[in-house]
C-alpha positions in Angstrom: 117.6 -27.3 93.6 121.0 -28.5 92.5 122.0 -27.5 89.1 122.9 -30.4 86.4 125.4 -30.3 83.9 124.9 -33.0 80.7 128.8 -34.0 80.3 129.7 -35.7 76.8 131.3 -38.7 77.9 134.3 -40.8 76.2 135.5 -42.6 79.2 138.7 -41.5 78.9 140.9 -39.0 81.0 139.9 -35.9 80.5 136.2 -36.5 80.5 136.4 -38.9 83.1 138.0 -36.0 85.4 135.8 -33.5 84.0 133.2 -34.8 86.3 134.9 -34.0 89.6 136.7 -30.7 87.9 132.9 -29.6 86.8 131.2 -30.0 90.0 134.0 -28.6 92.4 134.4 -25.0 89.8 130.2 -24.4 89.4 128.8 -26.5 91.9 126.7 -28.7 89.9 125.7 -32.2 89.7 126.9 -34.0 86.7 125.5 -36.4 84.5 127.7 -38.1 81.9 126.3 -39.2 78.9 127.9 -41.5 76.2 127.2 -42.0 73.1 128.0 -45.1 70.8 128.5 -44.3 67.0 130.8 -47.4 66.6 134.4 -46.0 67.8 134.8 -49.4 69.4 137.2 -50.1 72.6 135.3 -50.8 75.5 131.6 -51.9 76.2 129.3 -49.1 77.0 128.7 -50.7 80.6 132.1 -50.5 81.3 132.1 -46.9 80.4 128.9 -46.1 81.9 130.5 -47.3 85.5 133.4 -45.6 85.2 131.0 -42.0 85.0 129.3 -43.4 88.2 132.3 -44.1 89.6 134.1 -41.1 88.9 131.5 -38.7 91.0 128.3 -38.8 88.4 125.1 -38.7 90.0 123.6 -40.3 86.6 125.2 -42.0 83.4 123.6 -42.2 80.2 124.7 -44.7 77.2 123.1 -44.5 73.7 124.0 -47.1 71.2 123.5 -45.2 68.1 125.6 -47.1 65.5 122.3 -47.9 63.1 121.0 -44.3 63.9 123.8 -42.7 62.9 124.6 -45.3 59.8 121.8 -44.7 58.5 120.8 -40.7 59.2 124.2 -39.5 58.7 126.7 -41.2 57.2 124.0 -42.1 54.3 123.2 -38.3 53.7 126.9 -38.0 53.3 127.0 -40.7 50.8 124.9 -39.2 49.0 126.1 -35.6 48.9 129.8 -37.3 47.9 130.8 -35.2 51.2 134.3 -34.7 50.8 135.9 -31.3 52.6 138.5 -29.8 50.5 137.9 -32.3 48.0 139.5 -35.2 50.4 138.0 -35.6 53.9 134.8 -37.9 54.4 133.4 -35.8 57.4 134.7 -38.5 59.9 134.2 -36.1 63.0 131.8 -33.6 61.5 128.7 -35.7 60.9 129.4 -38.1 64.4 129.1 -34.4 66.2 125.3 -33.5 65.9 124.0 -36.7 66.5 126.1 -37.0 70.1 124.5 -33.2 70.2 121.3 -34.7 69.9 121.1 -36.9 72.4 123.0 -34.4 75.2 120.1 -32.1 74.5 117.6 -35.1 75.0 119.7 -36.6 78.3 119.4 -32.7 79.3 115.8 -32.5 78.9 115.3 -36.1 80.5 117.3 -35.4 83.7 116.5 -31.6 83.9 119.9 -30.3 83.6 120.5 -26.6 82.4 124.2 -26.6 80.7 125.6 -29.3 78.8 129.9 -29.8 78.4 132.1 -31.3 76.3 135.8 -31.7 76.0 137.1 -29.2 73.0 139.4 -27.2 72.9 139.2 -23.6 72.4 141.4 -24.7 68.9 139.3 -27.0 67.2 136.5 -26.8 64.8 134.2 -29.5 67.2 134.0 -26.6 69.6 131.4 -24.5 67.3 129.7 -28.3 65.6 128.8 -29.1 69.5 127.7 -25.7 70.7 125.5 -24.5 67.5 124.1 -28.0 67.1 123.3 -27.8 71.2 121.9 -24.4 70.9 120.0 -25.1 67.5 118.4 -27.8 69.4 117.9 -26.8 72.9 117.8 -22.8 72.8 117.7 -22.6 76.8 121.1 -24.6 77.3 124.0 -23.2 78.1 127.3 -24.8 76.8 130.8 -25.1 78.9 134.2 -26.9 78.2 136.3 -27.7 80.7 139.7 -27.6 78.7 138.4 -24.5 77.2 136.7 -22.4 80.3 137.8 -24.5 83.3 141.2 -24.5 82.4 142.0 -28.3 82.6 145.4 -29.0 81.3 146.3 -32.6 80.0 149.1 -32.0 83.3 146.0 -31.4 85.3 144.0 -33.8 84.5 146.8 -36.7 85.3 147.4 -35.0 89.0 143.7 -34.3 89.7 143.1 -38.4 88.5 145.9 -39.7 90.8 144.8 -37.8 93.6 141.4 -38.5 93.5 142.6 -42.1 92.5 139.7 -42.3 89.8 139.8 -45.5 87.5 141.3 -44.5 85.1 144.9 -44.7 83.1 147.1 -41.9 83.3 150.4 -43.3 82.7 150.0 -43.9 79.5 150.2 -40.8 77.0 149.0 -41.3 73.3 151.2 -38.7 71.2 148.4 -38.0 68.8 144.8 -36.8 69.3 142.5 -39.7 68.2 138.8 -39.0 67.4 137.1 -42.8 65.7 133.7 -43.8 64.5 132.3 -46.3 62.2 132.7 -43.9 59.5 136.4 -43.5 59.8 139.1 -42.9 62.0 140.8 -38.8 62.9 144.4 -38.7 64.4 146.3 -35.2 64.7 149.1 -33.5 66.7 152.5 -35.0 68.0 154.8 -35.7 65.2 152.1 -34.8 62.9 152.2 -31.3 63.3 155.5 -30.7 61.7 154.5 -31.2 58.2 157.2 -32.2 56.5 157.0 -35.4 58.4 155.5 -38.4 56.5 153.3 -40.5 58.8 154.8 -43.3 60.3 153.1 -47.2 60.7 151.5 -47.3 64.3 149.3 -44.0 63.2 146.9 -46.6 61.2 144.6 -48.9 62.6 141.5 -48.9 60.4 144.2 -50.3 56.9 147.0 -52.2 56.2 149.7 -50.7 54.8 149.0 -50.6 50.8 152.7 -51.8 49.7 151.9 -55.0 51.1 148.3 -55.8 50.0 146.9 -59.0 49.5 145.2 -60.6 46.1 142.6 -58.1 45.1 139.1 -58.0 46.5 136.2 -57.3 43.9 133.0 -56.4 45.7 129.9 -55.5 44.1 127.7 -53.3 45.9 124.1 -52.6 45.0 122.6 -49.2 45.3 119.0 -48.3 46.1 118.5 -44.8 45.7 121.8 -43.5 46.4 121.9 -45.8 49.6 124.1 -49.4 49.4 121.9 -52.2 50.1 123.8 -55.4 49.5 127.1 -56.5 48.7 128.0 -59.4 46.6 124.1 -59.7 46.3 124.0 -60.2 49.6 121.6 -58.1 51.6 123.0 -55.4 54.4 121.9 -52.4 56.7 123.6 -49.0 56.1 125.9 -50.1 59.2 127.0 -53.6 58.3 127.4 -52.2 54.4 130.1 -49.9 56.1 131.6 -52.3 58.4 132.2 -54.8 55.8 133.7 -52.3 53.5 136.1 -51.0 56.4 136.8 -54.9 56.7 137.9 -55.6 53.1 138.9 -51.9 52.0 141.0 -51.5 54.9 142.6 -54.5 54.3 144.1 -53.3 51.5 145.3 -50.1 52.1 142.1 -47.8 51.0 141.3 -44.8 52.4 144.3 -43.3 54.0 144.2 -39.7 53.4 146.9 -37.3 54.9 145.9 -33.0 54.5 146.8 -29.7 55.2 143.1 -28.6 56.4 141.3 -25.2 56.6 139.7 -25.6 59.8 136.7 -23.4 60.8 138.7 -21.2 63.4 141.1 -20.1 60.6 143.6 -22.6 61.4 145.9 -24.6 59.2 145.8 -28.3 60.7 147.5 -31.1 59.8 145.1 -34.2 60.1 145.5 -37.9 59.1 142.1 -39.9 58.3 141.2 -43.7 57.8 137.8 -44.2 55.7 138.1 -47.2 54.2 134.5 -47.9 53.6 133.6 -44.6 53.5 136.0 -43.5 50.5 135.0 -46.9 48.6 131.8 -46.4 49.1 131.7 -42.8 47.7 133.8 -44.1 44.4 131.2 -46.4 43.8 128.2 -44.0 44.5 129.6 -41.2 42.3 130.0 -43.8 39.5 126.4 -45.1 39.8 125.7 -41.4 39.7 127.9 -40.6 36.0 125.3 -42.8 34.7 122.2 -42.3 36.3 122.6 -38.5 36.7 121.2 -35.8 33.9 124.4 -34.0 32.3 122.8 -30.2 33.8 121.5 -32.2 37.4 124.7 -34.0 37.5 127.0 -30.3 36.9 124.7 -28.6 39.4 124.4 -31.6 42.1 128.4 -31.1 42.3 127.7 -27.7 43.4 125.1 -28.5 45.8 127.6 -31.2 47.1 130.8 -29.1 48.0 128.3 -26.9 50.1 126.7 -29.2 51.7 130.0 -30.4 52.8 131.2 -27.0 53.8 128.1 -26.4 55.5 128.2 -29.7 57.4 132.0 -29.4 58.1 131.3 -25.7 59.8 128.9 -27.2 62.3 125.6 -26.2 60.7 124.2 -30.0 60.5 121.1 -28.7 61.6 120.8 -25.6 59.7 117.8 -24.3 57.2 120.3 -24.2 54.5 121.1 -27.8 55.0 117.7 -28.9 55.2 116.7 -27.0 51.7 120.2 -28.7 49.9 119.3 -32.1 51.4 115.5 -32.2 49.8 117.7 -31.3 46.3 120.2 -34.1 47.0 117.1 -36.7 48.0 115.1 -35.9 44.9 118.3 -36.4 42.4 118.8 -39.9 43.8 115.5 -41.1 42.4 117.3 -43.1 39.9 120.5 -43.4 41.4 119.9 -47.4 41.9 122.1 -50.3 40.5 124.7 -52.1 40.7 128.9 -50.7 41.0 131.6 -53.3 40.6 134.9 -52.4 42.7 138.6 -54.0 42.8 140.3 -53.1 45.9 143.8 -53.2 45.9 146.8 -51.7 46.7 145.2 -48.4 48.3 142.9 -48.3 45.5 139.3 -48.5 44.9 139.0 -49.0 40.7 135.7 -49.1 39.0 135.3 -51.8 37.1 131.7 -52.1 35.8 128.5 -50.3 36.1 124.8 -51.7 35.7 121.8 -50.2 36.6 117.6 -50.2 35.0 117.3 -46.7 35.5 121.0 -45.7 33.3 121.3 -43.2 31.0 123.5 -44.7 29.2 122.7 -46.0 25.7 124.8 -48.4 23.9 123.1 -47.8 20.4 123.4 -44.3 20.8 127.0 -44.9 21.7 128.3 -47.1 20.0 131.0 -46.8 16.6 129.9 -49.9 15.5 126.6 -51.6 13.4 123.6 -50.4 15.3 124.4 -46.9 16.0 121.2 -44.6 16.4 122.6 -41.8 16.9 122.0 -39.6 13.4 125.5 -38.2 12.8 123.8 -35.5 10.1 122.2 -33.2 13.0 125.5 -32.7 14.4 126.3 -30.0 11.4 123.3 -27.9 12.7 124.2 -28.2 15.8 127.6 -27.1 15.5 126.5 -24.2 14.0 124.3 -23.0 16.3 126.6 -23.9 19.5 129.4 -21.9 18.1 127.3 -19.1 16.5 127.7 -16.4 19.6 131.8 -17.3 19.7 131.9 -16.7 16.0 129.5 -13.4 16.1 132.1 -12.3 18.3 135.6 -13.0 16.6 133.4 -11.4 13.9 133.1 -8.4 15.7 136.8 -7.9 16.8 138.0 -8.5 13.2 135.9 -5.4 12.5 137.0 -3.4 14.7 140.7 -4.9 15.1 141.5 -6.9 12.2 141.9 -10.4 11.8 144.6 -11.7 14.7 148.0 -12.4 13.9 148.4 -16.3 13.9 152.1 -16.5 12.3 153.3 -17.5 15.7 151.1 -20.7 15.6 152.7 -21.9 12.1 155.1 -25.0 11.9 158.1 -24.2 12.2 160.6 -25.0 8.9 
C-alpha cells in the first residue's frame, strides 16, 4: 500500500508545489488539508481545487473560524496573553488547532506523516511538530523547505514547469501569516531594524494620524468571555470581527518588536490585532475590579506563563492544562460591562460596571458616607511595618544610627 502524507495546505506557492515536490522525493500520496481560522482571501473551494489540481489524491477543508474563536482565542483572552508583554499570540494559538485537524485528516485517510511549510528558522516549526506528536504519537512530521530542500527559487521553476495554477510572478517582500485574531508580517525591509515600517505593511488598521471621530463601544463580559457589544448580543467570532472592524479603523493594535523567538533568534515582527488588543484592555479592566488583590498579583504570574508556554508550542501540554483550570476558576466573577473610546491608535477605558465588583464606593469614598473606619489604620500601620522597624532596630545596634546629613535641605 501507498504511503500518505497529510500536507498543511495555504493554497499558496510553496504548499501548492509541495504536493508534487513531496510525492516525487518519498513516494507518497498526498493529501492536502486546509484549514480556515478566518485569514480571509479566497473561498475554501477554490483552494481545495487548486490541492486536487496540483497532484493531491484528496483535499480536505475545515472551516474552523467559531472553533477556533471560541477554544482559543477566548482562553487567550482570558490569560491577557501577551508574549514579551506585547504580542497577542496571532500565530501561536492558530498553530495547534490546524495541528488538530492534520492529525484527524491523518487518522481519517490513513496517512502516516503529516508536513507543513516552516522553516528550519521559525518558532511554528516546533508549535506544529510537538502539537502533531502530542496528539498523534505514531506520526511522523516532514517539511519540505526544511528537509526537502525547496527554495522560494525552486518552488517558482518547479510551478512553471509543471504549469500548476498558481501565481508565481508575483513576490510579496514580507512573510505574511493572518487569522481572525490578528495579522503577522516579517522579513524584507523589516529585518533591518532601524527601519520604521512603511504604509502598504498594514491591512488589518488605518493609519492612526488620520483617524476618524472616536468610536465608544461597550462590550459586556460573561465570565471573562465578551458577549455583546453595545448591548447587542455576539459569538466569540463576530465579537472579534466587529472589534477588528471599528478598532482597526482607527489605528489600534499595531504593534512593531524585537522578539525572542523559541530557536534563540532575535526577529523583527510587525503585528495587527485590533480586536484582539482592545479586547484584552477591556478584559484586564473588568478584571482590576472583579479580581481579589492576592488572586489578581498571582493570576499575572499564571498569565505570562501561560503565554510563554503557549508561545513555545506546548498548547497542548500538562502544564497548560493545570494553569488553564486556575485561569477558568478566577473568571467566576469576571462579568460586566467595559466602556472603550477608540481613537487615534488607542483603546482608553472609560467606565467600568459590573454586579459581581469589588469595588465599594462607601468604602472609597472622601466624601459624606465613607465606611471605611480611618482609626484601625494606626494598628495596622504598626503591625505592617513592625518586621522593617525590628530590623533598622537591629542595625542601629550593631552599626549605629545611619548618617542621614546628606538627605537635609540644602541652605
Amino acid at each position: 500500500m501507498t504511503d500518505r502524507i497529510v500536507l498543511a495546505y495555504s493554497g499558496g506557492l510553496d504548499t501548492s508545489v509541495a504536493i508534487g515536490w513531496i510525492a516525487e522525493a518519498t513516494g507518497a500520496e498526498v493529501i492536502a488539508v486546509a484549514v480556515d481560522v478566518g485569514q480571509g482571501g479566497e473561498s475554501l473551494e477554490t483552494v481545495r481545487q487548486r490541492a486536487l489540481d496540483c497532484g493531491a489524491v484528496e483535499a480536505y477543508v475545515a472551516d474552523a473560524r467559531d472553533e477556533f474563536a471560541e477554544e482559543y482565542c477566548m482562553p487567550t483572552l482570558r490569560a491577557n496573553g501577551l508574549y514579551m508583554d506585547a504580542y497577542p499570540l496571532v500565530s501561536a494559538i492558530s498553530r495547534p488547532i490546524i495541528s488538530k485537524h492534520l492529525v484527524a485528516a491523518a487518522q481519517q485517510f490513513g496517512a502516516t506523516t503529516v508536513a507543513h511549510g516552516c522553516t528550519g528558522k521559525g518558532n511554528d516549526q516546533v508549535r506544529f511538530e510537538v502539537s502533531i506528536q502530542t496528539l498523534g504519537p505514531e506520526l511522523k512530521c516532514i517539511a519540505p523547505v526544511r528537509d526537502l530542500a525547496l527554495t522560494r527559487d525552486k518552488a517558482i521553476d518547479y510551478a512553471e514547469r509543471h504549469e500548476l495554477p498558481i501565481e508565481t510572478t508575483k513576490k510579496n517582500p514580507f512573510s505574511i501569516d493572518q487569522n481572525v485574531w490578528g495579522r503577522a508580517v516579517e522579513t524584507g525591509f523589516l529585518e533591518d531594524i532601524w527601519n520604521g515600517p512603511t504604509k502598504d505593511v498594514y491591512d488589518y488598521t488605518d493609519d492612526p494620524a488620520f483617524a476618524p471621530a472616536p468610536d465608544v463601544v461597550t462590550i459586556t463580559f460573561d465570565q471573562g468571555v465578551p458577549v455583546a457589544l453595545d448591548g447587542e448580543t455576539v459569538t466569540a467570532l463576530q465579537a472579534i470581527e466587529q472589534l477588528n472592524r471599528r478598532a482597526g479603523a482607527q489605528g489600534v493594535g499595531r504593534i512593531d518588536i524585537v522578539e525572542d523567538r523559541l530557536v534563540g533568534i532575535k526577529s523583527r515582527e510587525i503585528y495587527e490585532a485590533p480586536g484582539a488588543m482592545a479586547m484584552i484592555a477591556a478584559h484586564r479592566e473588568l478584571e482590576n475590579i472583579t479580581l481579589e488583590r492576592e488572586q489578581a498579583r498571582f493570576k499575572k504570574t499564571v498569565d505570562q506563563r501561560w503565554t510563554e508556554l503557549v508561545y513555545d508550542g506546548q498548547w497542548f501540554s500538562p502544564l497548560k492544562a493545570n494553569l488553564d483550570a486556575f485561569i477558568n476558576e478566577t473568571q467566576k466573577y469576571v462579568s460586566g460591562d467595559i466602556r472603550l473610546e477608540l481613537h487615534g491608535g488607542r483603546a482608553t477605558v472609560l467606565g467600568r460596571r459590573s454586579e459581581t465588583s469589588l469595588y465599594d464606593f462607601n468604602l472609597a469614598t472622601y466624601d459624606t458616607g465613607d465606611t471605611f473606619d480611618q482609626s484601625s489604620a494606626r494598628g495596622f500601620i504598626d503591625i505592617y511595618g513592625l518586621s522593617a522597624k525590628t530590623a533598622s532596630q537591629r542595625e542601629e545596634r550593631l552599626h549605629g544610627k545611619p548618617d542621614l546629613s546628606g538627605a537635609g535641605v540644602e541652605k
